[in-house]
C-alpha positions as CSV (number, residue, x, y, z in Angstrom):
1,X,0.0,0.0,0.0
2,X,2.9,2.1,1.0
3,X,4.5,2.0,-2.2
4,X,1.1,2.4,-4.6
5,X,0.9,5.8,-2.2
6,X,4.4,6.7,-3.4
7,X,4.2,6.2,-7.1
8,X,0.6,7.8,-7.2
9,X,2.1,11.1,-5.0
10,X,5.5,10.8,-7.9
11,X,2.5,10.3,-10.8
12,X,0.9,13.8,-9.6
13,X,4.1,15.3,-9.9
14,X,5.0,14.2,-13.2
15,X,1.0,15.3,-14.4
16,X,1.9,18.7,-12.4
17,X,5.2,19.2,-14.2
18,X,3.0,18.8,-17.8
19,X,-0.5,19.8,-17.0
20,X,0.5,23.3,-19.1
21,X,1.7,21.7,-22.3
22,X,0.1,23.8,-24.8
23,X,-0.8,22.3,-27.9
24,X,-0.7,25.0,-29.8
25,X,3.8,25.1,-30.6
26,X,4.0,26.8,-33.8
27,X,6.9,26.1,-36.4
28,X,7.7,28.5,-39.1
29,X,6.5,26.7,-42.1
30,X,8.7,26.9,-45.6
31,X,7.4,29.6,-48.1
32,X,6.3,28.9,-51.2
33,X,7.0,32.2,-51.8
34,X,8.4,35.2,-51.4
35,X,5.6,37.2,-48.7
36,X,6.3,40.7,-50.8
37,X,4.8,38.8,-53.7
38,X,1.7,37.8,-52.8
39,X,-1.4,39.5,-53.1
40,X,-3.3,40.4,-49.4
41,X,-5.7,37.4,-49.8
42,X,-3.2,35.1,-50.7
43,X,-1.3,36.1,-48.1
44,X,-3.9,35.7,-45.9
45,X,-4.5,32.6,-46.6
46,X,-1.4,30.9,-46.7
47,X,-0.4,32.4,-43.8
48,X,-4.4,30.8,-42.4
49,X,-3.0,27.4,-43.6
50,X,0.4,27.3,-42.2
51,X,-0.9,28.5,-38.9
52,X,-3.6,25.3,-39.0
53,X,-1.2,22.9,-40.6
54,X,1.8,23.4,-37.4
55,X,-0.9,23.5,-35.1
56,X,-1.8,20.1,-36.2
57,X,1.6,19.0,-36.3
58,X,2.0,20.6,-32.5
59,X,-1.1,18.4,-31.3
60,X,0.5,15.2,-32.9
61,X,4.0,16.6,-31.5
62,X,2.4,16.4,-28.0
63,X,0.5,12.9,-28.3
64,X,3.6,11.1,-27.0
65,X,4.1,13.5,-24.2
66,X,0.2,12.9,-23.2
67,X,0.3,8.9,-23.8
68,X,3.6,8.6,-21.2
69,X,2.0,11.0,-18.6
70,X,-0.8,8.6,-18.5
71,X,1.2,5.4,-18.6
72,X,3.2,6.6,-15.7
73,X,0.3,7.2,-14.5
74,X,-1.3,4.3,-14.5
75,X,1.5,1.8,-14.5
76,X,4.4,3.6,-12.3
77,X,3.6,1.5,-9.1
78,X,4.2,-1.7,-11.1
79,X,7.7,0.0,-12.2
80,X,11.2,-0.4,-10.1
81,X,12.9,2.9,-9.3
82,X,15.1,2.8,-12.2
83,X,12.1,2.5,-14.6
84,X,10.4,5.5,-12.7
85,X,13.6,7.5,-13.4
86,X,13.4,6.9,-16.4
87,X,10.2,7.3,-17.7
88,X,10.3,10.6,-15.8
89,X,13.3,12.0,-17.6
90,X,11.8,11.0,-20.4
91,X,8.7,13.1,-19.6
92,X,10.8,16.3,-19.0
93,X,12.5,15.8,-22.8
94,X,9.0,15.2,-24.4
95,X,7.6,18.3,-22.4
96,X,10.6,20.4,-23.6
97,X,10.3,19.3,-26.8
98,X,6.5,20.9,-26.9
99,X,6.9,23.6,-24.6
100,X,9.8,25.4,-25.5
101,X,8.9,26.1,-29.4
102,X,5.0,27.2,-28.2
103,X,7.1,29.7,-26.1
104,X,9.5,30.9,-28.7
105,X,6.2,31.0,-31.3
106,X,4.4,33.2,-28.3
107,X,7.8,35.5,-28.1
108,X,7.9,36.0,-31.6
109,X,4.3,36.7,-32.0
110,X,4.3,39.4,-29.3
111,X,7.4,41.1,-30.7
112,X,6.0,41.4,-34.1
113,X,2.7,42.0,-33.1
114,X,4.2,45.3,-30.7
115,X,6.7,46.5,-33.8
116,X,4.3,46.9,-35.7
117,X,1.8,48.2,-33.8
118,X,4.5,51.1,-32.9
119,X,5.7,51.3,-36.3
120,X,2.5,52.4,-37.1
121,X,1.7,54.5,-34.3
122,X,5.1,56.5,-34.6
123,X,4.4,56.9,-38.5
124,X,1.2,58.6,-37.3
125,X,2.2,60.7,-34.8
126,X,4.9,62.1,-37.0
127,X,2.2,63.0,-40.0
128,X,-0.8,64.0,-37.9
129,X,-2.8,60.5,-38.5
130,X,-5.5,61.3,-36.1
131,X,-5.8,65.5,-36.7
132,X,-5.9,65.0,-40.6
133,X,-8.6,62.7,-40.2
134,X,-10.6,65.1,-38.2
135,X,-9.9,67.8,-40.4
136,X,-11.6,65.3,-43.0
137,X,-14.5,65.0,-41.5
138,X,-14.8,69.3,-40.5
139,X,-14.5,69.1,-43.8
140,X,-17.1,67.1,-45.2
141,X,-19.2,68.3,-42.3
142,X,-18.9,71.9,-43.7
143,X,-19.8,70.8,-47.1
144,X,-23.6,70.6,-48.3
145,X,-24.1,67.2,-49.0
146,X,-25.6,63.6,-48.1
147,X,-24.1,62.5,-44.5
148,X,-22.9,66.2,-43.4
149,X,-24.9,65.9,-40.2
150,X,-23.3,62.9,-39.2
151,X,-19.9,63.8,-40.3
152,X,-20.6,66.9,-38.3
153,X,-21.3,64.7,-34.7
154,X,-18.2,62.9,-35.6
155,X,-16.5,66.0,-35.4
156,X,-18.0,66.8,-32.6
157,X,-16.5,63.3,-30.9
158,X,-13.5,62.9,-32.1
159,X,-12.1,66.7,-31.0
160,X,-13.4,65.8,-27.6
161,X,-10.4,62.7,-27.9
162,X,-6.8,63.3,-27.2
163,X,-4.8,63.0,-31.0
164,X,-2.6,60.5,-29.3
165,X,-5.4,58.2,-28.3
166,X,-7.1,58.6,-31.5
167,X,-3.7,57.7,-33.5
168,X,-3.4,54.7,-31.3
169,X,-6.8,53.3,-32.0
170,X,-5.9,53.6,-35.9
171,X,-2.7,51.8,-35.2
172,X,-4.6,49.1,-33.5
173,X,-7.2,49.0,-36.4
174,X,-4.5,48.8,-39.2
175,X,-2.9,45.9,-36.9
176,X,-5.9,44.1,-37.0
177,X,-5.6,44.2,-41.2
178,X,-2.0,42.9,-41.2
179,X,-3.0,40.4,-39.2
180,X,-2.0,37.6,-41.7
181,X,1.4,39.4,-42.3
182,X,1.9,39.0,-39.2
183,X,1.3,35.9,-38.5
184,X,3.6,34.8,-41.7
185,X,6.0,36.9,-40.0
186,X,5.6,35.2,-36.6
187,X,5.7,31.8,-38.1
188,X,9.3,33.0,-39.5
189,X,10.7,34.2,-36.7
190,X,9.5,31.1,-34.3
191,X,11.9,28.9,-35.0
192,X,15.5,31.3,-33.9
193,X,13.3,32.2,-30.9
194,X,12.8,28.9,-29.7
195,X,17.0,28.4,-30.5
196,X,17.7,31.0,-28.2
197,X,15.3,29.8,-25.9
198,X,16.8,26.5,-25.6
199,X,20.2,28.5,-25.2
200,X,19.3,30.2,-22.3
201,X,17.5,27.0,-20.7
202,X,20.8,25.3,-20.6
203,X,22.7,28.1,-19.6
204,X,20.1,28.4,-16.5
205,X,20.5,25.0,-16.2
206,X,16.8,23.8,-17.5
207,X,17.8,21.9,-19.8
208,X,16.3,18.5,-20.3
209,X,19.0,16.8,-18.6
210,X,19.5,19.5,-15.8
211,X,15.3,19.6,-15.5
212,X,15.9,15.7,-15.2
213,X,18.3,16.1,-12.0
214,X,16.2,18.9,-10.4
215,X,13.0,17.1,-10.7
216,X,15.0,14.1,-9.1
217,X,16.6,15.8,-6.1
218,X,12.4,17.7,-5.6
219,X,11.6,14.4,-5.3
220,X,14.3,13.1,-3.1
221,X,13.5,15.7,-0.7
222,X,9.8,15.2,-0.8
223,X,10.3,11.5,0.1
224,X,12.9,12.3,2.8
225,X,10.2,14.6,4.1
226,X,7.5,11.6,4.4
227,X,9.4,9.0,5.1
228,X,11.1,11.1,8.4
């Protein structure tokens, strides 16, 4: 009983240690060509279809890592210690293996995402984005013409709103556009993200081998603690 107590308490951790694996670890897919090339909607949907097709591959990617957490789930209390070991370091490599690329894909997204969202907010703020729009719209408010009474309460709303918020809402707006550019972009950029990533893992000392040794020596300590 004693020792179906300690390999359910060893299972949990293992589960614990992957109950985050995210299924969703992109990697950049090859281009079929050149992204300046193709039109918006072609763009858009390659860039659509590599997303789905590495997603895919990331769910298949983590099927191993699922079916071993299970089987040590399940089985471990049949196992010897050196089996356990095993199969646990074995779990940590699998785990890495999914994990680190969905983080270097998150990294890359976010960086691309935030250049050019302040690429484009810069470029506005330099040529008056949000004040020549306004002007636009005193404009066609002034004018005799179908929709100058609306144009004129726009005018009346948007000079109420600081130029600085109103030229970040049309950076976030023209962000939303390039969305598929920057996906494709993302999708590029993944796969040296998740090389440094790995980098600085080992340097930490996280790498699958060091996670291995760590993982032991936690629980060492935790059955030290329940045994005394």
């Amino acid at each position: 009983r004693k020792a179906g107590t300690r390999a359910t308490m060893e299972a949990v951790v293992a589960i614990m240690i992957t109950a985050s694996v995210p299924i969703s670890a992109l990697r950049p897919a090859p281009a079929r060509a050149p992204l300046a090339r193709l039109p918006a909607s072609s763009l858009r949907r390659a860039a659509v279809t590599a997303a789905d097709a590495n997603a895919t591959a990331a769910w298949e990617a983590a099927q191993p890592l699922v079916a071993l957490v299970r089987e040590y789930a399940q089985s471990s209390a049949e196992w010897d210690e050196d089996l356990q070991r095993e199969k646990r370091a074995e779990i940590v490599r699998l785990y890495q293996q999914v994990f680190v690329p969905a983080c270097g894909f998150a990294l890359a997204n976010t960086a691309v995402y935030l250049a050019v969202l302040l690429a484009i907010l810069a470029a506005l703020q330099l040529a008056g984005g949000y004040e020549q729009l306004v002007d636009l719209l005193a404009g066609k408010a002034a004018a005799d013409g179908p929709g100058a009474a609306f144009a004129g309460k726009l005018v009346g709303y948007a000079s109420s709103l600081d130029p600085t918020l109103g030229n970040l809402g049309i950076a976030l707006a023209a962000v939303e556009l390039a969305g598929p550019a920057i996906l494709a972009l993302s999708l590029a950029f993944s796969g040296p993200m998740t090389d440094v990533l790995r980098a600085q893992l080992k340097r930490q000392g996280l790498g699958p081998d060091e996670a291995s040794e760590r993982l032991e020596a936690m629980l060492g300590k935790f059955r030290d603690a329940r045994d005394g």
